[in-house]
C-alpha positions as CSV (number, residue, x, y, z in Angstrom):
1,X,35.1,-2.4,15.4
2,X,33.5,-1.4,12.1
3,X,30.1,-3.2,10.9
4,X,29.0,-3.0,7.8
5,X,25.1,-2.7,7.0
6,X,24.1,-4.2,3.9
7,X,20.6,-4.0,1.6
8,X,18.9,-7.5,2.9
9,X,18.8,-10.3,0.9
10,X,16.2,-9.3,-1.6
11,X,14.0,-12.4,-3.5
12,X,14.3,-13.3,-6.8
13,X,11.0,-11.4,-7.9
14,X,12.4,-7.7,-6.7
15,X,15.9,-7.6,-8.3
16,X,17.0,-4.2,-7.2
17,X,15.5,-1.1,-4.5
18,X,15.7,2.6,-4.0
19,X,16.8,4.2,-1.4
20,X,14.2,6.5,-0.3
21,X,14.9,7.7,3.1
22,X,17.8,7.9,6.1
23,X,16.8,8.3,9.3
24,X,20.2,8.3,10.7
25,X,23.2,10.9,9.8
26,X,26.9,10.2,9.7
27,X,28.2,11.1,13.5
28,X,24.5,10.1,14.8
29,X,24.0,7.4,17.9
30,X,22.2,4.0,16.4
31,X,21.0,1.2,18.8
32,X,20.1,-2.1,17.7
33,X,17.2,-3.2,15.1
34,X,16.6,0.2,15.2
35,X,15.4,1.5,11.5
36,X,18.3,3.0,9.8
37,X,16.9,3.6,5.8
38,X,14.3,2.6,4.5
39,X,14.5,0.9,1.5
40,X,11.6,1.2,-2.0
41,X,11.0,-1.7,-4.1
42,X,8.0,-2.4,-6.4
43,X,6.2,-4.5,-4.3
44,X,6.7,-2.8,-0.2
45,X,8.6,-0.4,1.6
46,X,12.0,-2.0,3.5
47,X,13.2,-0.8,7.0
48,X,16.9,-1.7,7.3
49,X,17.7,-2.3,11.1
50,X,21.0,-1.4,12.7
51,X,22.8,-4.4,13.0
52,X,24.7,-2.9,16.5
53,X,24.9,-0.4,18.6
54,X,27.5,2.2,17.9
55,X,27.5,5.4,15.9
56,X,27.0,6.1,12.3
57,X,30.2,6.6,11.1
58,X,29.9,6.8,7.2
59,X,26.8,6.7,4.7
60,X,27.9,4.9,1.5
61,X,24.6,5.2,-0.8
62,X,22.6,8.1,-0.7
63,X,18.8,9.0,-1.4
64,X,17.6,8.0,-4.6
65,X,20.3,5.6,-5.3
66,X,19.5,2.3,-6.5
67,X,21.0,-0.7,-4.8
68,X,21.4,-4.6,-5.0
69,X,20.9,-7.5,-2.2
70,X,23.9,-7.4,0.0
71,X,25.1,-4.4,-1.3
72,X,26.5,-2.4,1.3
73,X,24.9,0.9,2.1
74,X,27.0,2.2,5.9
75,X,29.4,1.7,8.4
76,X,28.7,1.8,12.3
77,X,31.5,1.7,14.3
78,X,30.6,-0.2,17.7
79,X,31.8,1.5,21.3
80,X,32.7,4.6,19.4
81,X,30.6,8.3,20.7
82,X,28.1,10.4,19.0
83,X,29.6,13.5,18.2
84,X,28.3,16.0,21.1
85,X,25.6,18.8,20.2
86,X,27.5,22.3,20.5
87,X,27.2,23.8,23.5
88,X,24.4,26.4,24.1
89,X,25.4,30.4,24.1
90,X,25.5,31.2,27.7
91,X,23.6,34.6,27.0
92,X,21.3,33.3,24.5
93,X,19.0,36.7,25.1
94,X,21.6,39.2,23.5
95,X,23.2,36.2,21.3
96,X,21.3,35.6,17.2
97,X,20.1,32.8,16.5
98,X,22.7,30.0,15.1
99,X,22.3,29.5,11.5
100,X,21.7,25.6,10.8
101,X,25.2,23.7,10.1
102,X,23.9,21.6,6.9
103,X,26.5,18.5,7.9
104,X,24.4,18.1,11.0
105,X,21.0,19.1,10.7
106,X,20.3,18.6,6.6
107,X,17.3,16.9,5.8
108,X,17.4,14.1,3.2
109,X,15.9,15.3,-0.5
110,X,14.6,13.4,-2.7
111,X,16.1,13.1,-6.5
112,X,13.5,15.6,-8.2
113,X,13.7,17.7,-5.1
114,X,17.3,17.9,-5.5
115,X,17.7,18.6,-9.0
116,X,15.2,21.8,-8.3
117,X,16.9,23.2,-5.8
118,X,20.4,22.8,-7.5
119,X,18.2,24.6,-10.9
120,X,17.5,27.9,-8.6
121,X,19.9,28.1,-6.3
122,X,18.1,26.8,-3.1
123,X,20.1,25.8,0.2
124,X,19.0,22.6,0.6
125,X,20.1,22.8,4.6
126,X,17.3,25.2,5.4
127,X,14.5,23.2,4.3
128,X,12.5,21.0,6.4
129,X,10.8,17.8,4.7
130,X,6.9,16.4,4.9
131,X,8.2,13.4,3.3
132,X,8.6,9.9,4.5
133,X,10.8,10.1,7.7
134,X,11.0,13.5,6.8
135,X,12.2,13.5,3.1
136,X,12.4,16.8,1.4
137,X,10.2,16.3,-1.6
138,X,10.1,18.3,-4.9
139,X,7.0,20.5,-3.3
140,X,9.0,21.5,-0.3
141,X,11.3,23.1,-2.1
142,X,8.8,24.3,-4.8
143,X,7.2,26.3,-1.6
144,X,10.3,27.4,-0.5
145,X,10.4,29.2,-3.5
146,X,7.4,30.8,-3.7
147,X,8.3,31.8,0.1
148,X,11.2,33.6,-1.3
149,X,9.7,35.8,-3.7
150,X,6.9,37.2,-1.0
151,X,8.6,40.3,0.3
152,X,10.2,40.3,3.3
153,X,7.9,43.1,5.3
154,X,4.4,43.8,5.7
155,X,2.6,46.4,3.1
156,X,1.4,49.6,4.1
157,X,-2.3,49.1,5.5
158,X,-3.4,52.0,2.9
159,X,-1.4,50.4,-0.3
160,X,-3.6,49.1,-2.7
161,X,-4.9,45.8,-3.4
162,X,-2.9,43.1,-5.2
163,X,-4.7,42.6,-8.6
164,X,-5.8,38.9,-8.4
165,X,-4.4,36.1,-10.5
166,X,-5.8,35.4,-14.0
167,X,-9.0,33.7,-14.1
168,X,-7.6,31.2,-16.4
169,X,-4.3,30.1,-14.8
170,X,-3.8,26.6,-16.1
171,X,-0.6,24.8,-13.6
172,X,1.0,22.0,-14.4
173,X,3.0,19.6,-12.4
174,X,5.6,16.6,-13.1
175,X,5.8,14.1,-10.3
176,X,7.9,11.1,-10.9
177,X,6.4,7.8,-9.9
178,X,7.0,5.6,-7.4
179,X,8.5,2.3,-7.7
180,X,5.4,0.9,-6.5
181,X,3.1,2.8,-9.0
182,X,5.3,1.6,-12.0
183,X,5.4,-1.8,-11.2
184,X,1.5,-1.3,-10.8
185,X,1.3,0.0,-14.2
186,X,3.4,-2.3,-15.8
187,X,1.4,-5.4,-13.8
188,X,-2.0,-3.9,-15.2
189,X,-0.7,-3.4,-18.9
190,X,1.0,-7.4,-18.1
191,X,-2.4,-8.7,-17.6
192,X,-4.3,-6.8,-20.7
193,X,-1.7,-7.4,-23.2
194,X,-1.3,-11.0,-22.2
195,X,-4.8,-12.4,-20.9
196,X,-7.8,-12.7,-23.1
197,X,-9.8,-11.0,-19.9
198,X,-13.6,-11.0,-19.9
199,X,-16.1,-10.2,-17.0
200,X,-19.3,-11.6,-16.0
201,X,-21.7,-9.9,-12.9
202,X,-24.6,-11.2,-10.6
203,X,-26.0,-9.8,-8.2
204,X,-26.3,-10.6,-3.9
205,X,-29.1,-10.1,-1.8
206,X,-27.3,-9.3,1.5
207,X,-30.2,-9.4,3.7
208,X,-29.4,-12.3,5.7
209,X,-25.4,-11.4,6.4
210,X,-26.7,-8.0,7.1
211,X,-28.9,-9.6,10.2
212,X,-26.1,-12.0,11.1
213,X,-23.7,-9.2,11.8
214,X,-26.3,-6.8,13.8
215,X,-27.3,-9.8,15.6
216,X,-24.3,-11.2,16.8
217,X,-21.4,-8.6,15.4
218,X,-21.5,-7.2,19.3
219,X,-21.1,-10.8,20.7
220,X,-18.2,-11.7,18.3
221,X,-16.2,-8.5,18.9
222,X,-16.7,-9.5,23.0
223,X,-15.1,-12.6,21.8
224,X,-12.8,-12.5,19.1
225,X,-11.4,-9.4,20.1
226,X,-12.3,-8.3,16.1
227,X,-14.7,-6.9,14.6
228,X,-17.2,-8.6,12.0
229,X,-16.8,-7.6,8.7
230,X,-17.9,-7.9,5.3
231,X,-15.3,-9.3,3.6
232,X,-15.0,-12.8,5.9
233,X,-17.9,-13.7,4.6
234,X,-17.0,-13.0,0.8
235,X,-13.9,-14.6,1.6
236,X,-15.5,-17.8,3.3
237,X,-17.6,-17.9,0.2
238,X,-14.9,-18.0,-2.3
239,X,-12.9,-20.4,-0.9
240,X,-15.7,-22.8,-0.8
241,X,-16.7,-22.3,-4.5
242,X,-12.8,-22.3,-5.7
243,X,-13.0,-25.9,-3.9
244,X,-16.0,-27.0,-6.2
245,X,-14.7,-25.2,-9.1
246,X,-10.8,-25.4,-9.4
247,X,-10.1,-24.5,-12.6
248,X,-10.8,-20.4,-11.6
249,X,-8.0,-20.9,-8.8
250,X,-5.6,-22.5,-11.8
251,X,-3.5,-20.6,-13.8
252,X,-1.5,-21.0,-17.0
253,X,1.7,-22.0,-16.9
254,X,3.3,-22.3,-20.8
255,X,1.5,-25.2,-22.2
256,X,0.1,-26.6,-19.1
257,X,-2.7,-25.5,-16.7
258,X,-1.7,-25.2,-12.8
259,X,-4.1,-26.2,-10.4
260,X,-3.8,-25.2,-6.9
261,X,-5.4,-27.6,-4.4
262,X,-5.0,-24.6,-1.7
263,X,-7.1,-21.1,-1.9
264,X,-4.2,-18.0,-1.0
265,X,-6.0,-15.5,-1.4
266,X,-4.6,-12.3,-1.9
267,X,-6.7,-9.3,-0.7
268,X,-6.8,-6.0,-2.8
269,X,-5.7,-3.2,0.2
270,X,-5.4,0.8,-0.9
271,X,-2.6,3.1,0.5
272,X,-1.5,6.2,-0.2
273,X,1.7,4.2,-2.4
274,X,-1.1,1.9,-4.2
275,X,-2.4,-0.9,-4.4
276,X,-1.1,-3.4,-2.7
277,X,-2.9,-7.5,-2.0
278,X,-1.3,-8.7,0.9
279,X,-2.1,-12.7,0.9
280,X,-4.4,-15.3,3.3
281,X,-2.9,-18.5,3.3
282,X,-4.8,-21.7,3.3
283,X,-7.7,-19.6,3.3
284,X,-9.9,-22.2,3.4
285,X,-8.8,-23.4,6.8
286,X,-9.3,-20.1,8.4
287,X,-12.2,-19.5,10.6
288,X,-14.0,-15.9,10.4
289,X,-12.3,-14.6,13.4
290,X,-8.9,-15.8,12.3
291,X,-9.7,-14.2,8.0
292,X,-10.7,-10.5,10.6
293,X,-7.6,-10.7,12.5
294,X,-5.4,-11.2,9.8
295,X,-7.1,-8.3,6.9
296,X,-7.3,-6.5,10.1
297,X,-3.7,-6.6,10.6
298,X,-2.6,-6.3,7.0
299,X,-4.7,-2.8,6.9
300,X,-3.0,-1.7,9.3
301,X,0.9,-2.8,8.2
302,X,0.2,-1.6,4.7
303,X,-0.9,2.2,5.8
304,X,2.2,2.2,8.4
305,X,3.9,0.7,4.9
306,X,5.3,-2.3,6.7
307,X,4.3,-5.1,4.6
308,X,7.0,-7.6,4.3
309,X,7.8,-9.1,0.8
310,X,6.7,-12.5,2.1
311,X,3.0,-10.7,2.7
312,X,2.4,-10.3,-1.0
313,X,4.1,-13.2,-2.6
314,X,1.9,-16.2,-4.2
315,X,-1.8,-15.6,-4.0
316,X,-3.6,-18.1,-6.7
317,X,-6.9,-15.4,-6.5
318,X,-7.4,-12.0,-5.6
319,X,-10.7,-10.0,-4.2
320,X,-10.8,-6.5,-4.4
321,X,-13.6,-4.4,-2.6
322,X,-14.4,-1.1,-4.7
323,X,-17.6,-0.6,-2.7
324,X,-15.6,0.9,0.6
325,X,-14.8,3.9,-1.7
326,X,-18.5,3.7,-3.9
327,X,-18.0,1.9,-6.7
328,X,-21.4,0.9,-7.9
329,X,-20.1,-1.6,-10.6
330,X,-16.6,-2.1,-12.5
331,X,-14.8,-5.0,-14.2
332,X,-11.6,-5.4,-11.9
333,X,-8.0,-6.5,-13.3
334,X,-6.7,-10.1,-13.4
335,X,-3.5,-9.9,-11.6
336,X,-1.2,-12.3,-13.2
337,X,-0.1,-15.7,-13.3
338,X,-3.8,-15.5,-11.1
339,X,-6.6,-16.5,-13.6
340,X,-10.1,-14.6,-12.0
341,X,-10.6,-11.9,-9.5
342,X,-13.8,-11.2,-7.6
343,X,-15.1,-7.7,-7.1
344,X,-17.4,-6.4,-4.7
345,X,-19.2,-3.4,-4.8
346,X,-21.1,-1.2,-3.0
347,X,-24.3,-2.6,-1.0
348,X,-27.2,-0.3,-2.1
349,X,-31.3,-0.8,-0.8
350,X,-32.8,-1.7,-3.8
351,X,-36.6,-2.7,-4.3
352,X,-36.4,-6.3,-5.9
353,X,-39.6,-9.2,-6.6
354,X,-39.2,-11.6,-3.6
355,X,-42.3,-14.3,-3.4
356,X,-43.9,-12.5,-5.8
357,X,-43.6,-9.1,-3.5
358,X,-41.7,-6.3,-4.2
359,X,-39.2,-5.6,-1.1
360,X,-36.4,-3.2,-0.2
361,X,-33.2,-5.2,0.2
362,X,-29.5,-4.6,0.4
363,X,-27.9,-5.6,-2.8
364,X,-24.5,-5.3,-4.2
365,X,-23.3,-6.1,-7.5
366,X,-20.4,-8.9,-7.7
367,X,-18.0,-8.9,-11.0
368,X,-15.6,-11.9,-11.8
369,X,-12.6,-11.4,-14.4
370,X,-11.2,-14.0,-15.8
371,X,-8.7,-15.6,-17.9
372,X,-10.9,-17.3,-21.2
373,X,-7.6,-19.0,-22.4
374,X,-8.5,-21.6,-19.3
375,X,-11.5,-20.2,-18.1
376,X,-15.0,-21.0,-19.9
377,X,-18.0,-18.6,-19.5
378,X,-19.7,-21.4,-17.9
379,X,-17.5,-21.7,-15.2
380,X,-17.3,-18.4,-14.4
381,X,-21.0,-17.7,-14.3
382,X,-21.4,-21.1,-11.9
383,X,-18.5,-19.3,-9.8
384,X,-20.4,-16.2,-9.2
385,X,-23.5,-18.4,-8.8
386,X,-22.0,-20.3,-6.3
387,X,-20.9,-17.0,-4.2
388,X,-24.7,-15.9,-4.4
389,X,-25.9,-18.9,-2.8
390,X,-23.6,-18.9,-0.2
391,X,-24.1,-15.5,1.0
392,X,-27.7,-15.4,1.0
393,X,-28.0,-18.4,2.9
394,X,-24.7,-17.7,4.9
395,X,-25.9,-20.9,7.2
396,X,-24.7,-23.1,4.1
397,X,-20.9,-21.9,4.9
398,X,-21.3,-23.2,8.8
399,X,-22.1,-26.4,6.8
400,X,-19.4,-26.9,4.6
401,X,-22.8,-27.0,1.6
């Protein structure tokens, strides 16, 4: 019996996907759920399960193809056999080695890595991918080139010595983006050519989360299982002070404002695809253990580029942590229909005039953007305010002030 496997049902936000990698091969074993192709859109990375056991039996779209929801992309035909592996030499000592058969053992290529190899005449069957599931990318086969023109045995020990490259070899390189990284930069030049953006800044004195989480960070690991971050705290804070001030966790909608009486809060995370802000819903029900867990486990989805489609929808505010890579101070991005984002930077020791004393203490810099179509300076600057006081007297959080 044949079974078709078709692109899931994709949301009304994505509207199309690219396929960017088969794991599987016409004539190859499959189980169930396990991941047949994996599917790029401009939000996440899709793994298409095998909906049966059976064997591949025909691959209907191929790398770099774009598909639609329920399009179909295979067949598996159930009870059928994997073709068997040819049998090995039984003198394999006087025998050469077999050449690779490019049906069977040909890696998927990517769509620039294809169109350069078909330019100079590479065989795309003896390359091996570092890609995604093992994707040959443009660079593999780049390499392979540069392979090819090295000559094929060793130079004399008393020939003379290769004159070195120019001094001033300029290289260039043209790498098409990914899905991901256009609908980034399409997001980002969204939110500039269609929010009237400013930025205000204050500045924390950390001191006392600082001591909290040497204090007791060892005894809330023991008990939560997680460890006790930084950004619980920022995100405690915030959805406190978008309680008292609503109107930065409302967005414009036409001619009318939106206010959300809920704080999902989506968290700026950086992978090697980009940026990506998987969301905490209800944020301001979640204890600190439970906002850990869950930024814990969205880390560690988005680097294995698992993040489902329902991780990164909605969000009505976003925070976004350029301190973990430096970032002394920068005015972040509104991400749209959102109206503010809160930045955090990175905590440096800096001597500042407590009780009229000069003392060493960690500070950080905090930026909000926001949208001044709905936004007023005043209520951005109380915002930020409001996040000062809460994390320098982090006691006022326990207490709901």
């Amino acid at each position: 019996m044949s079974i078709e496997v078709k692109v899931p049902v994709l949301p009304e936000s994505v509207a199309d996907a690219t396929i960017a990698a088969w794991h599987k091969k016409p004539g190859d074993a499959v189980r169930r759920d396990e991941n047949l192709v994996d599917l790029e859109t401009d939000k996440v990375v899709l793994e298409v399960p095998a909906p049966a056991d059976g064997v591949l039996k025909q691959v209907l779209r191929q790398v770099g193809e774009t598909v639609t929801s329920q399009e179909v992309l295979a067949v598996i035909e159930e009870e059928a056999v994997a073709s068997p592996s040819p049998a090995a030499p039984t003198e394999p000592e006087t025998v050469a080695p077999a050449t690779k058969s490019p049906a069977a053992q040909q890696a998927p290529l990517s769509p620039a890595a294809r169109r350069v190899a078909e330019q100079h005449g590479v065989d795309p069957s003896r390359l091996s991918g570092s890609g995604r599931g093992g994707l040959v990318t443009k660079e593999d086969v780049l390499a392979a080139l540069e392979e090819k023109k090295e000559p094929q045995t060793a130079a004399p020990a008393q020939a003379a010595v290769p004159s070195a490259p120019p001094a001033h070899a300029r290289g260039e390189r043209r790498v098409p983006m990914t899905r991901i990284r256009a609908r980034i930069a399409e997001r980002m030049l969204e939110s500039k050519n269609s929010i009237a953006m400013l930025t205000s800044f204050n500045e924390v004195n950390l001191s006392r989360v600082v001591e909290i989480r040497k204090s007791l960070g060892e005894a809330f690991e023991k008990t939560h299982g997680v460890r006790l971050g930084l950004m619980s705290f920022f995100v405690k804070a915030a959805a406190n002070a978008l309680a008292r001030h609503p109107i930065i966790n409302a967005s414009v909608d036409g001619n009318d404002i939106l206010y959300h009486d809920y704080a999902d809060i989506s968290i700026a995370v950086a992978t090697e695809r980009g940026l990506v802000t998987p969301v905490l819903r209800n944020a301001e029900s979640m204890s600190f253990a439970e906002i850990e867990r869950a930024i814990a486990d969205f880390a560690k989805r988005a680097r294995e580029g698992k993040l489902g489609l329902e991780d990164l929808q909605g969000g009505t505010f976003t925070i976004t942590n350029g301190g973990t890579f430096g970032s002394l101070m920068s005015t972040p991005i509104v991400n749209p229909p959102q109206s503010a984002i809160l930045g955090m930077h990175a905590i440096k020791d800096r001597p500042i005039a407590e009780n009229g004393q000069v003392v060493i203490a960690p500070m950080m810099y905090i930026a909000l953007s926001y949208d001044h179509r709905i936004i007023d300076g005043k209520d951005a600057v109380l915002f930020l305010v409001d996040i000062k006081t809460q994390l320098e007297n982090p006691q006022r959080m326990l207490l709901g002030l």
